[in-house]
Legacy VTK file of the C-alpha trace (Angstrom):
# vtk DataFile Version 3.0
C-alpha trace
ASCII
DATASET POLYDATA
POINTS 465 float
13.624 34.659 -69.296
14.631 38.462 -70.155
11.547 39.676 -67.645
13.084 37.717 -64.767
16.484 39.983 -64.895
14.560 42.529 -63.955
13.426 41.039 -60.721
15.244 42.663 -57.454
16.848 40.448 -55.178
15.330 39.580 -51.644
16.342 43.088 -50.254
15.042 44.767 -53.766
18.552 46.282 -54.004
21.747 44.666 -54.428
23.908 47.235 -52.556
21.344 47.064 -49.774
23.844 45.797 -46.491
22.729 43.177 -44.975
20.465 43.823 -41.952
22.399 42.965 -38.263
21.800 42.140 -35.727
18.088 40.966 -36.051
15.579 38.624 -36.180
14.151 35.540 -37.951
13.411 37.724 -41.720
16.456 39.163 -41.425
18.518 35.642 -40.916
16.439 34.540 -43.280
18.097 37.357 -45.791
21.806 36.433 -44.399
20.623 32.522 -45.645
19.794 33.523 -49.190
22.474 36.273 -49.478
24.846 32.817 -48.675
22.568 31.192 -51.573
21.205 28.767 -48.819
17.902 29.074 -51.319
16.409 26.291 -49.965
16.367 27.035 -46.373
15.858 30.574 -46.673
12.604 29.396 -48.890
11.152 27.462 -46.281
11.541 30.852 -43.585
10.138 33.235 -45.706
7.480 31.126 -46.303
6.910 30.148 -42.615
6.931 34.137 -41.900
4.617 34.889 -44.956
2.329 32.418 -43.433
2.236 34.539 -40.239
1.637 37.299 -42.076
4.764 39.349 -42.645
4.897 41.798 -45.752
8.918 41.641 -46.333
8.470 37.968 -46.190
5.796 37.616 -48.064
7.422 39.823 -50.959
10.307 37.699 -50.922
9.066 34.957 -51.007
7.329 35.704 -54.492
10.213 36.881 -55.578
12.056 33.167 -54.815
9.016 31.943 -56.587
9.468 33.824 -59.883
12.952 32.923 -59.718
12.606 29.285 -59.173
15.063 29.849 -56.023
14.798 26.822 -53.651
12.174 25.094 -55.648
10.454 24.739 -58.194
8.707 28.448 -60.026
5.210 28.967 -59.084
3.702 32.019 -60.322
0.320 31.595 -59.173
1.310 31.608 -55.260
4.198 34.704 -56.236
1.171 36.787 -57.158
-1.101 36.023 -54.478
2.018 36.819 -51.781
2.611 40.088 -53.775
-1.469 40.690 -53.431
-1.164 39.845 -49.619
1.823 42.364 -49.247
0.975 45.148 -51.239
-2.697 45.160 -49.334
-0.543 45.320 -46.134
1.461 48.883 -47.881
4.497 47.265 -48.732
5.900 49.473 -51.244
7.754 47.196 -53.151
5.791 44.751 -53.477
3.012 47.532 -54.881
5.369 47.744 -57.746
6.199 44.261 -58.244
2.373 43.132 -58.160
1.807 44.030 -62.516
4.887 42.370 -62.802
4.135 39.390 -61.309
0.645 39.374 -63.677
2.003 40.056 -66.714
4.358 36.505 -66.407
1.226 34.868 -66.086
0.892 33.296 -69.703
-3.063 32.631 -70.252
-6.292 34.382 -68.631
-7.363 31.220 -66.678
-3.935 31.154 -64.986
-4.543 35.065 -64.286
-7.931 34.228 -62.437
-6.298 31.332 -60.697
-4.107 33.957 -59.482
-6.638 36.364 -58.920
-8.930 33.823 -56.558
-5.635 32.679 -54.741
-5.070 36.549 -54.069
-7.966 37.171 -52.578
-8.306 34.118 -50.541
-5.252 35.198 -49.382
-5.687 38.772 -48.263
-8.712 37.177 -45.760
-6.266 34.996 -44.195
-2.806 35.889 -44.150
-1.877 39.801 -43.247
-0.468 40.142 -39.959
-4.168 41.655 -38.444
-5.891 38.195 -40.039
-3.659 36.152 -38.083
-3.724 37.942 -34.742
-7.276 37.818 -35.008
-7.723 33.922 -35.749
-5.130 33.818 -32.747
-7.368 35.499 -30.256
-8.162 33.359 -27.279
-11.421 31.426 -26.028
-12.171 34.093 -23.114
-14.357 31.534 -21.649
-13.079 31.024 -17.716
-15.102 27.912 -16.797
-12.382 25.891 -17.423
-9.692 28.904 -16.360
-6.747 27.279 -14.257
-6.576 28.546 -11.102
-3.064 30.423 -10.822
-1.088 31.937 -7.795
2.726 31.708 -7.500
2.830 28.382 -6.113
0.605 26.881 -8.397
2.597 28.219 -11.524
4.202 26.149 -13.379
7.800 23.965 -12.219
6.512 25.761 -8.929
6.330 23.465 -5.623
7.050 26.118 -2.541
7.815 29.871 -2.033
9.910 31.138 0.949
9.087 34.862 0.881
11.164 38.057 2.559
8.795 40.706 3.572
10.609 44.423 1.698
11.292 47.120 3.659
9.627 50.454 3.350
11.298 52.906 2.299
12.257 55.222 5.099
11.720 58.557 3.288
8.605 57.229 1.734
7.119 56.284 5.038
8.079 59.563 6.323
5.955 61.249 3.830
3.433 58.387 3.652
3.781 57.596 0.301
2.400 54.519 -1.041
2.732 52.486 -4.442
3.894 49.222 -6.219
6.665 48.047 -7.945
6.338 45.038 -10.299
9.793 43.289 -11.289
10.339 39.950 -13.590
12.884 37.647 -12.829
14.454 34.357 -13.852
14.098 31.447 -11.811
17.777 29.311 -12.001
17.182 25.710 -10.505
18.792 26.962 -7.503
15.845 28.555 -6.781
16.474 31.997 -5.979
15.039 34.752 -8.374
17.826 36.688 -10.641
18.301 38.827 -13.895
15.432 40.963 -12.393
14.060 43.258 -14.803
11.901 46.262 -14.284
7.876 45.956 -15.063
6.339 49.062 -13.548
6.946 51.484 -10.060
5.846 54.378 -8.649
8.965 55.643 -7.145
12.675 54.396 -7.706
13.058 53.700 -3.888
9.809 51.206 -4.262
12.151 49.652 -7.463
15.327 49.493 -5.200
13.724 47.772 -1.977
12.017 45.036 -4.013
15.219 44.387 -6.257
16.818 44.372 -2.655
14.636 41.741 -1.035
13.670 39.408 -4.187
16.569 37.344 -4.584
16.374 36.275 -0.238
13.081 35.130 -2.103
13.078 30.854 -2.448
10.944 28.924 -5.235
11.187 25.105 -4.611
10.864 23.853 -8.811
9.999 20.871 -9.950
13.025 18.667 -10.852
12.237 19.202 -14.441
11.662 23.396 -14.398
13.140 24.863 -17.049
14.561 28.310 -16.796
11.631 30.603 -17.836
10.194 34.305 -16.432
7.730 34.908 -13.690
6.447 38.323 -12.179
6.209 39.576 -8.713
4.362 42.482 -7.456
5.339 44.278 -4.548
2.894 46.606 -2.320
3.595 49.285 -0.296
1.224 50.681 1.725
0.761 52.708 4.905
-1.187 50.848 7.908
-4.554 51.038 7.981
-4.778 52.960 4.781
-6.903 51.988 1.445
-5.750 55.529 -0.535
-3.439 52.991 -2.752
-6.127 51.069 -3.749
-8.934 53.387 -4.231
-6.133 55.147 -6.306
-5.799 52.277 -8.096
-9.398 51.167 -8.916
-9.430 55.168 -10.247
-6.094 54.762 -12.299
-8.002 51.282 -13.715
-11.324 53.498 -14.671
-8.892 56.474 -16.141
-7.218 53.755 -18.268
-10.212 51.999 -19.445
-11.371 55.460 -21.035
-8.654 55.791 -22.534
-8.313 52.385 -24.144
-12.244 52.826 -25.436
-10.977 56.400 -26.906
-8.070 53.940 -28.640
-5.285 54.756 -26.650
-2.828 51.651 -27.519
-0.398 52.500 -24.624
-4.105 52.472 -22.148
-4.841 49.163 -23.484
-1.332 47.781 -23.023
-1.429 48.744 -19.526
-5.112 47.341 -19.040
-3.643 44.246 -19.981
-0.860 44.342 -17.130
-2.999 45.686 -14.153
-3.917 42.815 -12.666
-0.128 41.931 -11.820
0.915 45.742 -11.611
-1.575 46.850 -9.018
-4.175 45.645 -6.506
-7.195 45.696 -7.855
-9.552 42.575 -7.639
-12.185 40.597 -10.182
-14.872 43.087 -9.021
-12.600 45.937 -11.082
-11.386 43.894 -14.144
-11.753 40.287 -14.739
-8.063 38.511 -15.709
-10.500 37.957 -19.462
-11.590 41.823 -19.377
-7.604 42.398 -19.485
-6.394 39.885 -21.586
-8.798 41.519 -24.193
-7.592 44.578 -24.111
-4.047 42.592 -24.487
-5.430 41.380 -27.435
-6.242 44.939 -28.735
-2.865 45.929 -28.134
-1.356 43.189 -29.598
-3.505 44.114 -32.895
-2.376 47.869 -32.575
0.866 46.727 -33.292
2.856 46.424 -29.537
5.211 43.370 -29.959
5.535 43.554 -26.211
1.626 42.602 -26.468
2.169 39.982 -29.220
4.840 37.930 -26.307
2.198 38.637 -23.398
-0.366 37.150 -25.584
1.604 34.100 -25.637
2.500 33.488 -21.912
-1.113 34.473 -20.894
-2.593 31.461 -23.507
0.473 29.281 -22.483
-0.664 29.353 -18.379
-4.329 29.739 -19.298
-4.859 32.812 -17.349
-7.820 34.662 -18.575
-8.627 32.019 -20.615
-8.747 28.646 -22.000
-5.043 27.125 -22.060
-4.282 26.333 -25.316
-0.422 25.922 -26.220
-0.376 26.070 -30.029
-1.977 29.286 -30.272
0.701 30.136 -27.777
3.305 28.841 -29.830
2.085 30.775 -32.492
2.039 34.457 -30.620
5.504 33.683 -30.038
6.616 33.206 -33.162
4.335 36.487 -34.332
6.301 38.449 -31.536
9.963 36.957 -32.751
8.669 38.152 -36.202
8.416 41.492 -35.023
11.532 41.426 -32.825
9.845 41.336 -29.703
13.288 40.518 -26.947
11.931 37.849 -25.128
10.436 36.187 -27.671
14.170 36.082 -29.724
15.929 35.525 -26.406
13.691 32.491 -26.800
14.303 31.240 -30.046
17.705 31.812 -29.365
17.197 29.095 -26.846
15.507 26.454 -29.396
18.459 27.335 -32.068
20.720 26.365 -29.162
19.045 23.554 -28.314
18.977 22.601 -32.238
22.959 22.834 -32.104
22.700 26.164 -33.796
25.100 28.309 -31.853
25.594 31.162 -35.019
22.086 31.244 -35.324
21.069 31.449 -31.907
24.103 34.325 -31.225
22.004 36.826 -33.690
19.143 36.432 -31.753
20.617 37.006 -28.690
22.575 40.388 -30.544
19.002 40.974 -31.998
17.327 41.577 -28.280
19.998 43.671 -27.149
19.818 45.563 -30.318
16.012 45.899 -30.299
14.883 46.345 -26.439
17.692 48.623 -24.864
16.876 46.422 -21.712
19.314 46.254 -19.037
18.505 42.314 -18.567
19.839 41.855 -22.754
22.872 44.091 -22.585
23.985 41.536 -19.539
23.035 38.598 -21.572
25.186 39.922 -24.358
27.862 41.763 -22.134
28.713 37.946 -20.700
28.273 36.130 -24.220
30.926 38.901 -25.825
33.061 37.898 -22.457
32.759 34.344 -22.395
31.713 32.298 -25.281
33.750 29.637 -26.733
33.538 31.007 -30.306
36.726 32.769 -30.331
36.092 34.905 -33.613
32.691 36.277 -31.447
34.507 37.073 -28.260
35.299 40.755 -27.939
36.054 41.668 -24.220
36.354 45.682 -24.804
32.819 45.304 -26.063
31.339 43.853 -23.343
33.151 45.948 -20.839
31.887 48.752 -22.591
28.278 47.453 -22.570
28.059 46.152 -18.645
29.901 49.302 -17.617
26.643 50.880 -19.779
23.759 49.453 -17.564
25.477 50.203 -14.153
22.947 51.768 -13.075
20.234 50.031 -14.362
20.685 46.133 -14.290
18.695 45.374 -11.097
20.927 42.080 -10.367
24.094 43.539 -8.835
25.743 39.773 -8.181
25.087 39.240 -12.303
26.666 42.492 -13.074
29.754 41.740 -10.911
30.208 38.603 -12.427
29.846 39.836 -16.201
32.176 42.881 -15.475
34.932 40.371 -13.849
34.721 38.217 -17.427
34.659 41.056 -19.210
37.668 42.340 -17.405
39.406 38.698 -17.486
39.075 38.730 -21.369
40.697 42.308 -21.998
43.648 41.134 -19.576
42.660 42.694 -16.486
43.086 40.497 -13.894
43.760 42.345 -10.613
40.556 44.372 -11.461
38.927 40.934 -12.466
39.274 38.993 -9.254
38.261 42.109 -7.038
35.326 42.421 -9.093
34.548 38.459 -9.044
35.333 38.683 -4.741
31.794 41.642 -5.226
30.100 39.334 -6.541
30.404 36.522 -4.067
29.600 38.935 -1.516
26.358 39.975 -2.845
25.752 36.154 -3.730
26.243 35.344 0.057
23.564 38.112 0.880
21.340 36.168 -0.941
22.182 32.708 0.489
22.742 31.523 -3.415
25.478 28.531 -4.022
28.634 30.183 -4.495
30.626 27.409 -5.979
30.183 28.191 -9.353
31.347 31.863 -8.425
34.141 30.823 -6.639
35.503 28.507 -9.751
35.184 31.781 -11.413
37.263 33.465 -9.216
40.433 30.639 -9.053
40.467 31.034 -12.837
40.963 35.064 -12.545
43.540 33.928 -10.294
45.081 32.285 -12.810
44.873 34.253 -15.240
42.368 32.214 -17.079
40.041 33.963 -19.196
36.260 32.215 -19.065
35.372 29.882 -22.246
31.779 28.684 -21.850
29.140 27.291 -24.094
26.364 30.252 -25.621
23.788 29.215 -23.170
25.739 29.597 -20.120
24.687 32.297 -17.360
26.378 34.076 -14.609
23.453 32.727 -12.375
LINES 1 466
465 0 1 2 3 4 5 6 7 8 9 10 11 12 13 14 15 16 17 18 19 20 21 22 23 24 25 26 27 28 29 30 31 32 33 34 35 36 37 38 39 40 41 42 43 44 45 46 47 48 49 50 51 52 53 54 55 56 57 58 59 60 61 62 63 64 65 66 67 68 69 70 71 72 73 74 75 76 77 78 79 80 81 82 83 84 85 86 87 88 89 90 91 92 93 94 95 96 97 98 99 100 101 102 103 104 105 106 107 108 109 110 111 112 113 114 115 116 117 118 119 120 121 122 123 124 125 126 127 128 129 130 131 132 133 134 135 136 137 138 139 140 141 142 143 144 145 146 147 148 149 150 151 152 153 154 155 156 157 158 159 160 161 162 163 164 165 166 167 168 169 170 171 172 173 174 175 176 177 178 179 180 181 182 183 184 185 186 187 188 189 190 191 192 193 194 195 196 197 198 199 200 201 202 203 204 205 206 207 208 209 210 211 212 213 214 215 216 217 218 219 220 221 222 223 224 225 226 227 228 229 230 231 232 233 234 235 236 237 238 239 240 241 242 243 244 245 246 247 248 249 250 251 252 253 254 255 256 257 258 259 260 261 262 263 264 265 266 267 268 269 270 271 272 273 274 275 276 277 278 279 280 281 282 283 284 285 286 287 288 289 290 291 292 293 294 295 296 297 298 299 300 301 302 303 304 305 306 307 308 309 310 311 312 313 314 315 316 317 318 319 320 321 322 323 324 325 326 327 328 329 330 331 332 333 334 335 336 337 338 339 340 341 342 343 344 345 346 347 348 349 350 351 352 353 354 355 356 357 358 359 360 361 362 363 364 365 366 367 368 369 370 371 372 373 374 375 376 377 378 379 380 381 382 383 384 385 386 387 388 389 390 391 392 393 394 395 396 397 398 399 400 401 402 403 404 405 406 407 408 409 410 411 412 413 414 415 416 417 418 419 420 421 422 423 424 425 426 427 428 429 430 431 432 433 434 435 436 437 438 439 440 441 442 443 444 445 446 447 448 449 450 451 452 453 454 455 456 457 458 459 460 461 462 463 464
């Protein structure tokens, strides 16, 4: 038992601070620092599974100890032989260690054939690879924005060009992401991709007049829209395009990750048809991205194998590239498990994934999210208004959805006591929210409570849209 005392604890030091915000790993270290072995056991060994070094040392190391269940040696060695192949230092030094507890030379090669089975199947590149999709497109679902899906109708506002742009006949794209509230109208837009910031500010201008009919069971979830701006009778954008495409597909075949990321965005980020790139030509070079290490890749993979575009549809393996991309802190995919926690009942849980995208993108879209939660959630010893002013008042400039960032400002404001400054800031909002013909009755509750001087209390997966 002497050998054992020796062993490091799940962050290999005990003075090590606990790691916050983050993502599922590091929760998973919060649950065993709280000696919630058992639960903690069954993460690490749902992340070792997906291939995760840290995880996959810890989780020997809650073998060894007999933390959570019972001691298996055999398995502890094999996960230290999966990490250390995948340069995890620690587990490079625990590895001999793990041997030498290993009492007879048949349990040694036990240990030794689980080990290498293991290294074929369970780094992080194994399992990316086993998740790479059937490119066949025979049985391809046929996508456009009404057919996506909890999609029924679009209403579309033509943009306006930008007058200085048209002046000097400049042409280009802008591609924006959005949420789709049942309501219908498109909001929390987020920046994709533009050529010029007056192409970004006349599509964030004209998207929200935009109207999706959903399906009466649509769930919130994102969609893309790209925006074209070109000059009558004029094909430069597009033969500039189909050149950008070739310049980027050299690059990619030279290994340029970044080439290969953008390869696997072109189809939605500029015009270019099948004749160019085929939606399965660019979901492989996703792929290749995805194995290069982007997380942003790792998410894509999983939306593009949950709608089937490029691809056979196949859901699991979708479920699986999200939970690869939540491993590696990928936003959206934490902002979504934030949303499963919630819908578990888990509100701490799911408020460290929300801190954990904020923390890990930079993104205007989860500095609102967390500007509002800071502002308004009912967990009083979470709430810290100065915070949240501080962040909102941060992404100004940024955040694309000027309504939203009234609205989180007024909480904001309402929580620190400032409630002149939170109802004019509330009355913004409902004027931008008329502009864009979106119900205002939840705004204008909003604004009688300012009035009152009522600070907000809502549940952790409320929005200001």
């Amino acid at each position: 038992m002497l050998a054992l005392l020796a062993w490091p604890l799940a962050l290999a030091a005990e003075d090590t601070a606990l790691p916050s915000p983050g993502g599922p790993f590091e929760y998973a270290v919060r649950l065993h620092s709280d000696q919630a072995f058992e639960d903690a056991r069954g993460r690490f060994e749902r992340l070792a599974g997906l291939g995760f070094a840290e995880a996959q040392r810890n989780l020997a190391v809650m073998l060894v100890k007999g933390e959570g269940g019972d001691r298996d040696l055999t398995s502890a060695y094999a996960w230290l032989a999966v990490a250390a192949q995948q340069n995890d230092p620690q587990a490079k030094v625990l590895q001999p260690k793990a041997l030498a507890l290993l009492g007879s030379e048949s349990e040694r090669a036990e240990a030794q054939e689980r080990a290498d089975q293991w290294r074929q199947r369970y780094t992080l590149d194994a399992v990316m690879r086993e998740l790479e999709p059937d490119y066949s497109t025979k049985s391809e679902r046929a996508v456009s924005r009404e057919s996506l899906d909890g999609i029924r109708k679009v209403i579309r506002v033509p943009p306006a060009y930008p007058p200085d742009l048209a002046r000097r006949s400049i042409e280009g794209s802008a591609l924006l992401q959005f949420v789709l509230p049942n309501h219908g109208h498109p909001r929390d837009l987020r920046l994709i991709s533009s050529a010029h910031g007056d192409f970004t500010a006349a599509s964030a201008a004209v998207l929200p007049n935009w109207r999706f009919t959903l399906e009466d069971d649509a769930r919130d979830r994102l969609y893309s829209q790209r925006f074209i701006y070109t000059m009558p009778g004029s094909n430069r954008f597009e033969q500039a395009a189909k050149e950008q495409v070739e310049l980027l597909q050299s690059k990619a075949q030279s290994g340029d990750v970044g080439a290969m990321y953008q390869l696997g965005w072109v189809l939605d980020a500029l015009p270019v048809d099948e004749n160019t790139l085929t939606k399965a030509q660019s979901l492989r070079w996703l792929h290749a991205s995805a194995l290069a290490g982007l997380r942003d890749a790792a998410f894509d993979m999983n939306t593009r194998l949950r709608d089937g575009v490029g691809c056979v549809r196949d859901k699991t393996k979708a479920t699986r590239w999200e939970d690869v991309a939540a491993g590696l802190k990928q936003p959206d995919a934490l902002r979504a498990l934030a949303d499963t926690r919630l819908q578990a009942g888990d509100q701490r849980e799911a408020l460290y994934y929300i801190k954990g995208a904020a923390a890990s993108s930079g993104r205007p879209t989860d500095t609102a999210r967390l500007a509002w939660v800071l502002a308004t959630v009912e967990l009083g010893h979470e709430r810290q208004g100065p915070r949240a002013l501080d962040l909102i008042d941060s992404i100004e400039s940024t955040y694309l959805d000027r309504a939203a960032w009234h609205e989180i400002r007024a909480a904001a404001l309402a929580e620190t006591g400032q409630w002149d400054a939170a109802v004019d800031e509330q009355r913004d909002a409902i004027k931008a929210l008329r502009r864009y013909q979106v119900p205002l009755a939840p705004a204008k509750a909003r604004l009688d409570e300012y009035r009152e001087q009522r600070p907000l209390r809502l549940p952790l997966d409320s929005t200001p849209f």
